[in-house]
N, C-alpha and C positions, 0 to 999 in steps of 0.2 A: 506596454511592456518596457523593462528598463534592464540592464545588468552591464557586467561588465564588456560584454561583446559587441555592444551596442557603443559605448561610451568610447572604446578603442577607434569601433567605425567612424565616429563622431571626429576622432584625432584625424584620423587616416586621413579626410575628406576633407578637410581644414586648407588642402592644399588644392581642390580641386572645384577652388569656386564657379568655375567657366566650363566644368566638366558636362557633356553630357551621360547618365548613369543609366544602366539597364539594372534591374535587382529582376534575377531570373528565380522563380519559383517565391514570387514574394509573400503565397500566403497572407497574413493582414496585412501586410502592409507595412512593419513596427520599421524593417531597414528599409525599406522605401521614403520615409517620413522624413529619417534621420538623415539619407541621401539628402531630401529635399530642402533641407534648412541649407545646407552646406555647396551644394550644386546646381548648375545652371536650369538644367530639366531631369527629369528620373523617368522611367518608363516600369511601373509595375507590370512584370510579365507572370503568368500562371495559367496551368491548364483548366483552373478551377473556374466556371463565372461569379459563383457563390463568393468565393474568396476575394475575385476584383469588385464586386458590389458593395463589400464590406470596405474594401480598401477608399473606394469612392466614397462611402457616408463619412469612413472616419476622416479623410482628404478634405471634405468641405467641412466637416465639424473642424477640424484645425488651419482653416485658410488657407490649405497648400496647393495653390494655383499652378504650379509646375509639376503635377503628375498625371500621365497620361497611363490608360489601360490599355493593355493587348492582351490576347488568350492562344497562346498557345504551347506546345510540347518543348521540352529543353534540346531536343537532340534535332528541330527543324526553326530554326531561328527568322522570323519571316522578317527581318529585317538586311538591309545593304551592309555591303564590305565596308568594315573601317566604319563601324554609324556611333561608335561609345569612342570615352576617356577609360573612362573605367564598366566593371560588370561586378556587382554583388550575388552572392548564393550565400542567404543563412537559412539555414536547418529545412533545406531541399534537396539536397544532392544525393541521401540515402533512400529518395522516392524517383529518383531517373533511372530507368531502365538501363540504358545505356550511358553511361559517365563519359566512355571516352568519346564516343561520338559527341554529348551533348559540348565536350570542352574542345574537342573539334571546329567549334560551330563559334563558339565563342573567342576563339583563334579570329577567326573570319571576321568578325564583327566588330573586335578591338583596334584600335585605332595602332599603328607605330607606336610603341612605348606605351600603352594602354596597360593599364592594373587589374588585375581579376583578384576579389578577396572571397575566400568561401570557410563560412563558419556554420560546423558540423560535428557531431557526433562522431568519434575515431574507435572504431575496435584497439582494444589493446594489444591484439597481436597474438597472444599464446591460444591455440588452439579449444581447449574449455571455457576460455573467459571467452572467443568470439563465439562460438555458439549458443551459450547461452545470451550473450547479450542482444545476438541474432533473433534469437526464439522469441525473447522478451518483448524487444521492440514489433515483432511482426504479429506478437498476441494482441500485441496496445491498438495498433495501426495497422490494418490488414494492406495498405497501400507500401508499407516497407519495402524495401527492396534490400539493401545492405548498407553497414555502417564500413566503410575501409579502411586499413588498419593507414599511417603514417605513411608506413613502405610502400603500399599498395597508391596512397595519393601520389607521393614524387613520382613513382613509374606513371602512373596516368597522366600527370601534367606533362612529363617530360615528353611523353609518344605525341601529345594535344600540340609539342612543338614551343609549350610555353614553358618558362624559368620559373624554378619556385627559390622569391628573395627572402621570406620570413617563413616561419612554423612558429605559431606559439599555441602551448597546450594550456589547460586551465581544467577546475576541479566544478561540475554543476551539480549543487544540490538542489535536490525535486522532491516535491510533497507528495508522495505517491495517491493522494485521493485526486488533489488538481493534477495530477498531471493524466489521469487516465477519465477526467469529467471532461475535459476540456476537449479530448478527442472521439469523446462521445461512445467511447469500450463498452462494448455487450456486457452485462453484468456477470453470465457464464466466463465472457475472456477474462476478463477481472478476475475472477477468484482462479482461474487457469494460472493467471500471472504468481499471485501469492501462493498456491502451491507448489510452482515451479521454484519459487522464491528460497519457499521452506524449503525443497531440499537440494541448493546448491552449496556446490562443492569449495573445500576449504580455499580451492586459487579464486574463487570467486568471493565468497562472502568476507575474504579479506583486504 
């Protein structure tokens, strides 16, 4: 995987050669990789094992000897007080059940001055676009849980007790065949999704 969210991480991480890295819900692996070219050790964490066995073949297909597996939930972090530099979440944070507890957790785990970056999916905010975008996302991926709007993230980092120093928002476009192949969509959820499609409303289709 490549794009620009990756290539930012890649900036970020430029400073954090000595860093040890947690990427919490790492899925393949894509920001765990990117971690590990740039940082000391990375700890792919996910509830999946499917997902860390993938993370594993592709870790040794690219000789990255500094990533370790762990399996389990974002909101019960089996790791010591203060164990990261920094902590990664990309496009996980809309499948934890509890957000604020799991950023709780990662309060605890970060070191004094530790970085938490998380790159996700934002509701826009206005009532019509979030539920449809809600609906969308939960037709593709029954594992959804919710996409949060901007306002909704500052409140949650700020109760989690941590500072938010950047926001930056960006525009992702998606192939709508790969992106519902890729998650393996029921053929019914699929055509669900493109008639929901067809008939959203003008604050959304524009």
């Amino acid at each position: 995987a490549s794009g620009r969210d990756l290539a930012r991480l890649a900036q970020r991480l430029s400073d954090f050669s000595h860093a040890n890295v947690l990427d919490m819900g790492c899925g393949a692996g894509h920001a765990s990789f990117v971690a590990a070219q740039h940082a000391n050790s990375v700890v792919a964490y996910d509830l999946s094992a499917s997902m860390l066995e993938v993370v594993a073949g592709a870790a040794e297909e690219r000789h990255l000897s500094n990533i370790t597996l762990r399996q389990g939930y974002a909101e019960k972090l089996p790791f010591e007080d203060a164990s990261f530099e920094v902590v990664i979440s990309r496009y996980s944070a809309h499948h934890w059940h509890d957000v604020g507890q799991a950023l709780r957790e990662v309060y605890r785990v970060l070191k004094p001055g530790g970085v938490l970056i998380i790159m996700d999916v934002m509701s826009p905010g206005h009532p019509v676009s979030d539920i449809w975008l809600q609906t969308v996302e939960a037709l593709r991926d029954t594992s959804h849980v919710r996409n949060y709007s901007s306002g909704e993230w500052l409140t949650i980092v700020n109760n989690a007790m941590l500072v938010t120093n950047t926001v930056i928002t960006d525009r992702l476009s998606l192939e709508f065949r790969s992106w519902v192949t890729r998650m393996r969509t029921p053929a019914p959820l699929v055509e669900a999704i493109r008639l929901y499609q067809a008939s959203a409303p003008v604050e959304v289709s524009h």
